[in-house]
N, C-alpha and C positions, 0 to 999 in steps of 0.2 A: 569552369562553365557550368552553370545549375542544367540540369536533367532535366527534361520535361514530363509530365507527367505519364505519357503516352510511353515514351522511354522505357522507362523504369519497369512499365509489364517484359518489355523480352530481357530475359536471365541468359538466354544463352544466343549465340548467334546464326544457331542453325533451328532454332524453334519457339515457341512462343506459348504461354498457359493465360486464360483468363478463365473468369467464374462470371456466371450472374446468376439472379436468383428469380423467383417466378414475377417477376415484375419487370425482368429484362436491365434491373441495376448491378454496374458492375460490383461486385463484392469480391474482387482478386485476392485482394490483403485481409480478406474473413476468413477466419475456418471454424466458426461458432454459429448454428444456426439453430431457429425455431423448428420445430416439429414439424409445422404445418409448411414448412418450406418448398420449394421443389428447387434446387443447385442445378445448371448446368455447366459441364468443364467443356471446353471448346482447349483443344491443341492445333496448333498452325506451325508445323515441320516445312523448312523448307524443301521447295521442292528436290532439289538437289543432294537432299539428305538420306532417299531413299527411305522413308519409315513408310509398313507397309500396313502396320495395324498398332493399335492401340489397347493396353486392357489396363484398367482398377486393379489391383489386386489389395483388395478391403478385409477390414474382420474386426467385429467387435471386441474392445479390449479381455484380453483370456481369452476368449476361443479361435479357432481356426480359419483361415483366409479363403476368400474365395472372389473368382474370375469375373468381373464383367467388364464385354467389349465393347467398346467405342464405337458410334457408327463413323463409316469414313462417307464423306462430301465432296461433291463435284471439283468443288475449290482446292481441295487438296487437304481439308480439315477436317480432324476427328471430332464427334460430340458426344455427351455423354449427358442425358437428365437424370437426377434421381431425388426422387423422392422422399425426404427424408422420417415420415411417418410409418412408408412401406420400410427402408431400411432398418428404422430405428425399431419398429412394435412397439414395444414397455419403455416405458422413460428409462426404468430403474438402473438400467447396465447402458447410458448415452455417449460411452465417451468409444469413438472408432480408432483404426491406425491404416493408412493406404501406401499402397506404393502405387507408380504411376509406372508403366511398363511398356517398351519403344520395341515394336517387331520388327526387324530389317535384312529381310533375307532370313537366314538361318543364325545371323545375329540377334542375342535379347542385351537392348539396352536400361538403362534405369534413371531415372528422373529422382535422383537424391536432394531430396530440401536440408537445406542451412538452416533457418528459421523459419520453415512452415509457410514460405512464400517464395523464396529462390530456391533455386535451386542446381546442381550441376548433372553432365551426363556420365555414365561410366557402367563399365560392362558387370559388375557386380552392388548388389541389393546394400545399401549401405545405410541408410535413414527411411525414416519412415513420416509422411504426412500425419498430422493432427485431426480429426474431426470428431467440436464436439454438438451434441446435440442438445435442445435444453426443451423445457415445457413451452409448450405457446402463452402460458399468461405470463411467463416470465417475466417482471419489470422491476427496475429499481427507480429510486425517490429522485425526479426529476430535481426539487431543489436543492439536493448537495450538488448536483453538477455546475460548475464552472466559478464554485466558489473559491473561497480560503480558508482552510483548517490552520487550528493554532494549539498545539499540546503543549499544556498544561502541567506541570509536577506542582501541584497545592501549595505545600509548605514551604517553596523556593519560588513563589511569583511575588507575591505582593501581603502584607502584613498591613492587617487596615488597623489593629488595636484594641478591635471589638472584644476579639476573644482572651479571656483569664487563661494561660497556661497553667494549673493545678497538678498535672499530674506528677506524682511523686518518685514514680520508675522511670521520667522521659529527663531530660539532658536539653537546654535552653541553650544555646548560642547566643550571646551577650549584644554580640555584632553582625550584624546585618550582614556587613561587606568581608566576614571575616573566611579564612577558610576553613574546609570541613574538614575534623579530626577524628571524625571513627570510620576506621576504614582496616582491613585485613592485613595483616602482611605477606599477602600476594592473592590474586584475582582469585576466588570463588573462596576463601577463606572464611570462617567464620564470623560476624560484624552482629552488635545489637543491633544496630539502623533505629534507635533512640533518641537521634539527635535531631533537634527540630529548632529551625530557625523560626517558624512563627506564619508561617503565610498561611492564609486562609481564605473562602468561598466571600467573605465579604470584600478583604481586599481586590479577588478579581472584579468585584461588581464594580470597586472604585476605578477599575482599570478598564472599563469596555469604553469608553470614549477613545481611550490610547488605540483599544486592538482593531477599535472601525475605524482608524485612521489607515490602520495596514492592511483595511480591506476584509478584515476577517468575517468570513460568515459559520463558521462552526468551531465550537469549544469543544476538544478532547482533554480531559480530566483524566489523570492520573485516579491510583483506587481513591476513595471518597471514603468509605463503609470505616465503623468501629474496628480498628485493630492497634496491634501494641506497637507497630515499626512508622516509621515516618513514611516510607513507601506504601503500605498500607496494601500488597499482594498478600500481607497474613491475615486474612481477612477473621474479624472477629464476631460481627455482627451485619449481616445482610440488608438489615431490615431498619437501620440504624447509620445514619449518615455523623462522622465522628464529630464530639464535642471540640476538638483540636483544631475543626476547620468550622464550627458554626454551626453545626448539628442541621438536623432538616429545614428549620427556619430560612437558614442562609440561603441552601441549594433550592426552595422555593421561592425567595426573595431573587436569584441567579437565572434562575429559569425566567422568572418575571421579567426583568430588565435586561437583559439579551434578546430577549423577544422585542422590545422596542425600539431594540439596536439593528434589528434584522437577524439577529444569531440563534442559534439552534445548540444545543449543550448535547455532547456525548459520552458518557458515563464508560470507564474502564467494568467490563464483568470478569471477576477472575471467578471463576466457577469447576476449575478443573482439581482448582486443592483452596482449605483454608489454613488458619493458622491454629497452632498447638494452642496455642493464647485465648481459646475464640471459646465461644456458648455453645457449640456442635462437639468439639470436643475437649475442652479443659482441663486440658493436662494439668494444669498448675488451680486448678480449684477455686477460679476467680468468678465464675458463672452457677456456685450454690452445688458443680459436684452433679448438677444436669447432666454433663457434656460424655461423651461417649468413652474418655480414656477412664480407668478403673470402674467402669460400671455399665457390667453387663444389660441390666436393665433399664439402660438408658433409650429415647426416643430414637438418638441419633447411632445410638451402636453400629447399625447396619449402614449408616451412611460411610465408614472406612473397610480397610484390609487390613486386617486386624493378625497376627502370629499365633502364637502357641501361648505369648505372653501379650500383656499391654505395651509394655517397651518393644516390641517389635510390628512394626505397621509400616506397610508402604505409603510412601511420602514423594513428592515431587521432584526429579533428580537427587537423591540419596540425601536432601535437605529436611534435617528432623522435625524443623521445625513447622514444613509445612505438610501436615497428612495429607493422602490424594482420596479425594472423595469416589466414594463408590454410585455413578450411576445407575449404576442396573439394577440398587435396589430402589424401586418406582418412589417411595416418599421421598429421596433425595432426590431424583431426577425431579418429580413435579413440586417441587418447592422452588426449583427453578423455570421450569418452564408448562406449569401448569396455567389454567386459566387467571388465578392468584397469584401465578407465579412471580420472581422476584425480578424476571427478564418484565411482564408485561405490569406490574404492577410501577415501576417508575415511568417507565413511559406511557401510563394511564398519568401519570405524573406532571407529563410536561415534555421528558426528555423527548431529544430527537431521535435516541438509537443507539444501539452499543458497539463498542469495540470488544471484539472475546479475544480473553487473553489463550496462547498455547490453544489455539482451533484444533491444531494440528491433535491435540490429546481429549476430544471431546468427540464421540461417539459421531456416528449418524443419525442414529435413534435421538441421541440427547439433540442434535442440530435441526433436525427437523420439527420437533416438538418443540424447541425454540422457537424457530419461526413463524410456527402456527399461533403460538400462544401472542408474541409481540405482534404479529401484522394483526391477529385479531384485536389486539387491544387499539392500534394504530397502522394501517396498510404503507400508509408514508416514513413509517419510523427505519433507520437504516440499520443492517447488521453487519460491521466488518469483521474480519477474520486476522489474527494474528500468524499469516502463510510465509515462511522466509522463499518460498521457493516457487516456480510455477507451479499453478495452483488449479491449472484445466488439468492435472493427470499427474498432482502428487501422489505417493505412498508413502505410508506414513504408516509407522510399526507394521510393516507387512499388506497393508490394505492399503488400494488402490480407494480414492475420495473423491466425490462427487459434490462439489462445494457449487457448483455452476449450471447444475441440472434445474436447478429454478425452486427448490427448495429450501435450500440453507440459507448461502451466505449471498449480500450485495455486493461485498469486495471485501478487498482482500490490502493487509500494509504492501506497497510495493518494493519490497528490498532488492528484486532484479533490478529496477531503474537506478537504486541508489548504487548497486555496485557497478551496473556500468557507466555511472555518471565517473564513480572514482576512477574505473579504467578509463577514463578517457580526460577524466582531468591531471592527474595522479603519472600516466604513459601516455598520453597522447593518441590513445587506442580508441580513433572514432567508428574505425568497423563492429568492434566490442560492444558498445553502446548502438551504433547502427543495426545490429543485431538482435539485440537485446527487446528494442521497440518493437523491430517487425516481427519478433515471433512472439511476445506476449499480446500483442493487438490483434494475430493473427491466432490468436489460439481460445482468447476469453468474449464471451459476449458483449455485443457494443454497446450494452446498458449496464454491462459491468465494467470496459474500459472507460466509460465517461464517469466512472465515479471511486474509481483509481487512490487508494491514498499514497500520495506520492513522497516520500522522505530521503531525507537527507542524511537526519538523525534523529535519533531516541533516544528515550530513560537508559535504553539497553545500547545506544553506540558510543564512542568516543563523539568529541563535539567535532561537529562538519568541519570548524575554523581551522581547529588545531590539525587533523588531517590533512588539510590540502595545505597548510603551511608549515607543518612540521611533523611529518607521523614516524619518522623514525625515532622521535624521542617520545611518542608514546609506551614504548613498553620496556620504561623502566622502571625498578619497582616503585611498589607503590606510597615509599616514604619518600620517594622523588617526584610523584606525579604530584604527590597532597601540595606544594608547593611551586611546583612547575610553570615557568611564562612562556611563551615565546621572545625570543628579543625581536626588535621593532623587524628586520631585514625579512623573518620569516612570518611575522602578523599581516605585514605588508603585501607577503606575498598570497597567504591566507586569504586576505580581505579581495585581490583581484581574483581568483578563482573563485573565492561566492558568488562575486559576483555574477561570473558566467555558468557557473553552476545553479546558480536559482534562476536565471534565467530560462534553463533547460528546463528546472524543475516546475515549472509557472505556465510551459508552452504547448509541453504535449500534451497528451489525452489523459483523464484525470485530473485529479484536486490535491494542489502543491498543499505537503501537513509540516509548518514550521516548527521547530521546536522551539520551548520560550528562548529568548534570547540569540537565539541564533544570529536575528535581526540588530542585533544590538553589540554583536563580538563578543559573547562568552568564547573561553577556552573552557577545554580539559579533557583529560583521559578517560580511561572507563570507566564505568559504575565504582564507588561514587561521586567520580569527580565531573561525570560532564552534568551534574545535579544542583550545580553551585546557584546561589541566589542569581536572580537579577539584577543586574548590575543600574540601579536609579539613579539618575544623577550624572552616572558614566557610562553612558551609551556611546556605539561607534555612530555618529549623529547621518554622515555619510552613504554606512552603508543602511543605516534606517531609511533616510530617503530613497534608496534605491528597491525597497523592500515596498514603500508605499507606492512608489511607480509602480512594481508588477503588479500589486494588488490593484492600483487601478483599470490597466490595462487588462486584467483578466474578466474586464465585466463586459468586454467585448464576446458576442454571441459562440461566435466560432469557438473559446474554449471551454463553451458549457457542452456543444454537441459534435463539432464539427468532426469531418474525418479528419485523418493522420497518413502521412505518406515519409517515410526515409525518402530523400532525393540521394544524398552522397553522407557515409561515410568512411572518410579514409584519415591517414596520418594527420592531426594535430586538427583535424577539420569534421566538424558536422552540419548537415544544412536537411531541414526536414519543413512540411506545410502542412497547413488546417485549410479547411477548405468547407464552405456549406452556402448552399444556395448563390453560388456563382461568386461569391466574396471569397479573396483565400488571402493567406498571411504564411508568410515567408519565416524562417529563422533561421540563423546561422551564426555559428560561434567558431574562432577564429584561434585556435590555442597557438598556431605557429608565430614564426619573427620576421614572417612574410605578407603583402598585403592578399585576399583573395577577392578573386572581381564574381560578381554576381548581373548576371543577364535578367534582372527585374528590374522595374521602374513601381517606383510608389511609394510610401512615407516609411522613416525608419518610428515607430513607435516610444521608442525608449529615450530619442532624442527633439522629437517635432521633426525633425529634417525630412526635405526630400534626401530619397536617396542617390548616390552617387555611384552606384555599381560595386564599390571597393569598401570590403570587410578588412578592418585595419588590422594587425597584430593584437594578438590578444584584446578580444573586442568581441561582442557580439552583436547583432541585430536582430528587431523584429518587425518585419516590412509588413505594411496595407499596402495590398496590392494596387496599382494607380488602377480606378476606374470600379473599384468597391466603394460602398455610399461612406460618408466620412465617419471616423469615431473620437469624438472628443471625452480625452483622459480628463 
């Protein structure tokens, strides 16, 4: 039986929480607000439950908690305004922690949240509510919301011909379709990453008819910039888009014809380390002996951490190859994100915005100066964050980050969604996933959950296919992965859980980010097998159509803005809504070998059909509600 919306507010059956905000909208499922906000919590204890007072017990993150009471109402209901300018003062320290606290008698009860929106009762303080606060001009770029992101790895999309491979240190692959042979003898081993099959910035421009077919309105590109590796995180030259993919010509030719397509290009920034290979530091003497390794008197000296000796420099995870740059000293930080800098200088360019790689190891100082620099050049241009974790009240090397206060970051890769999609396609664990929603939409601002990147997989996971169809034979090594298939029983089984797993991925709040191929049935293991070319020619033709469906379906309004609601997650089952100006859309995915009936009437979207009430076995839907204005896919 689907839950009604009304429902869904009491968590428990002797009391009841809503929020609204100075406009009198319910904002139950928020805990992210503007400054200039004013929140009210209304509690409705049954009567029979005896609560005789109500108190906050608040504190800004780091410091010390303190008391405020509830008023009590005639009705038998507690309330509570506040304001969140008076609470908050200085932006700079926004992020709170509350507990909700039950007086009954000479009993103290406690109002423990699960995910920052339910929550249970019990006689001891156990979790603690979220609340974060953000700037009032806070806003992110209306036009990524309710699109489709499509990432990009360069040299494994498309080979148009244009570009001469000359280089005399890089490694050709003969065959397109062949496998890839330089790889470690086990995960994080040492690998040139020399080997290049040929794709490049021209062949995607041959391929943007293909990607607006799947609906795509943003390109994420893999690194682009002069470096010696095929992945291109050793980054060699900033300022220099590599001859291997068509040099700047290309990525402005790219920019051009996306744009006509409706698309918007998003540049990888790895700015946190470059490569030993590179013009900043030159280990190896390829850049004239500039670069900052044996020579004191270099520009860039100061931009590393440098030893006692030159061979001794800290580098990015104990990787020698890549040095970690030194922000703090100002000519490297404003080289990137100065007025010139190398953030707002592409997107003076054209680009739509960057993804930063490792946010996580990029200062405050460096993130805010980011921002300023890019919005100045462009206010619409977008800045996502490479976050594996929730990201309203990460710490990271000891510090507590404020990526959401309205200065850094617009969003963040969503890797809680991807892992509990896998709990829940993987175990059948729809509360996992049911959870997972309501407290990361309940914790980030709603101009940052609309713009969500929402994955599946990346350059950095195993391919989505092969995990939902076979992941126990992903971690064998890696002279078994290099050649690895599924057989058909377990591809099979792969391709039905994409299906309903991009479904998920397509419906909630945020922008689904495909990885190439994904749409098309790549396999493979981890880095660097889930990097394999695109397979042309041999596409899973199937489940491409099914990948263009969502793409059409998602230009429906509701999931560029709409709210988001869990109705049910429990065993093998999830059912959640979007909802905006009286129109609302239903979804529900069905992992059990049971039918589930659903109490809506109105279209199933992914088939034309009215609906029939009954979610078949393994099956999902996504209902127009009967009596919202029609939407033709």
């Amino acid at each position: 039986m689907l839950i009604r919306l009304s429902d869904q507010l009491t968590t428990d059956k002797n009391i009841t929480i809503q929020k609204y905000n100075e406009k009198g909208t319910d904002v139950s499922l928020q805990g992210a607000f503007s400054i200039e906000s004013c929140i009210t919590w209304e509690i409705s204890p049954h009567r029979a439950y005896g609560v005789q007072g109500v108190v906050m017990r608040i504190a800004r993150d780091g410091e010390e908690s303190f008391d405020i009471p509830f008023v009590w109402r005639e009705d038998g209901s507690f309330i509570l305004s506040l304001s969140m300018q008076t609470l908050c003062g200085e932006i700079d320290n926004c992020l709170f922690y509350y507990r909700l606290v039950l007086l009954r008698g000479t009993d103290v009860l406690y109002m423990n949240p699960f995910d920052n929106v339910h929550f249970y009762i019990s006689a001891n303080a156990e979790n603690l509510y979220r609340l974060l606060v953000h700037n009032a001009d806070f806003t992110t770029p209306s036009w990524f919301y309710g699109g489709v992101m499509y990432h990009i790895f360069v040299d494994r999309f498309y080979k148009s011909g244009k570009v001469v491979q000359q280089r005399k240190d890089a490694l050709y692959a003969s065959n397109w379709n062949g496998p890839i042979t330089q790889y470690g003898a086990y995960p994080g081993a040492h690998v040139q990453n020399n080997e290049f099959f040929g794709g490049d910035l021209w062949g995607i421009i041959e391929k943007l008819p293909y990607l607006r077919s799947l609906g795509v309105t943003v390109l994420y590109l893999s690194p682009i910039f002069k470096a010696y590796s095929n992945h291109k995180y050793d980054t060699g030259d900033y300022r220099t888009v590599d001859d291997q993919f068509g040099g700047r010509e290309a990525l402005d030719a790219l920019i051009r014809q996306a744009k006509k397509y409706g698309m918007r290009i998003i540049l990888d920034g790895v700015f946190n380390h470059t490569g030993d290979d590179s013009l900043y530091f030159d280990r190896y003497g390829n850049y004239e002996g500039v670069g900052a390794f044996g020579n004191p008197s270099s520009p860039y000296r100061g931009w590393y951490y440098f030893g006692e000796t030159d061979t001794e420099y800290d580098c990015w995870w104990g990787i020698k190859i890549l040095p970690k740059l030194n922000h703090n000293t100002s000519a490297c930080q404003n080289f990137f994100t100065g007025e010139e800098g190398v953030g707002a200088q592409y997107v003076s360019a054209g680009i739509g915005g960057w993804r930063l790689d490792v946010a996580d190891e990029l200062s405050d100082t460096f993130l805010d100066a980011f921002r300023r620099s890019v919005k100045e050049a462009n206010a619409d241009a977008i800045i996502i964050g490479e976050v594996w974790e929730n990201a309203a009240d990460k710490i990271a090397y000891g510090k507590r980050r404020r990526y959401f206060c309205g200065a850094q970051l617009d969003s963040v890769m969503n890797y809680p969604l991807r892992q509990g999609i896998l709990a829940f396609m993987l175990e059948g664990n729809g509360a996992a996933l049911a959870g997972t929603l309501t407290e990361i939409y309940s914790s980030y601002p709603k101009c940052v959950c609309d713009c969500l990147m929402n994955i599946l997989g990346t350059h950095d996971t195993e391919r989505i296919l092969s995990v939902l169809g076979d992941s126990a034979s992903l971690s064998q090594d890696n002279t078994l992965l290099a050649t690895y298939k599924m057989d058909n029983s377990a591809r099979q089984r792969g391709i039905r859980l994409l299906r309903l797993a991009s479904i998920i991925q397509f419906t909630v709040y945020g922008v689904p980010s495909v990885f190439y191929g994904d749409e098309a049935g790549i396999e493979g293991g981890h880095d660097p097998f889930c990097r394999k070319p695109f397979p042309w020619g041999s596409e899973e033709e199937a489940l491409q159509a099914h990948y263009r469906l969502l793409g059409s379906i998602r230009r429906h309004p509701i999931f560029a803005t709409g709210d988001f609601q869990v109705l049910e997650g429990s065993r093998n089952f999830i059912c959640y809504t979007r909802f905006l100006n009286g129109a609302r859309i239903y979804v529900a995915v069905n992992l059990s070998d049971t039918t589930r009936l659903l109490s809506v009437q109105g279209r199933d979207l992914l088939t034309g059909k009215n609906f029939t009430r009954a979610v078949p076995p393994e099956s999902g839907v996504i209902l127009l509600e009967e009596g919202a204005a029609d939407f033709v896919i």
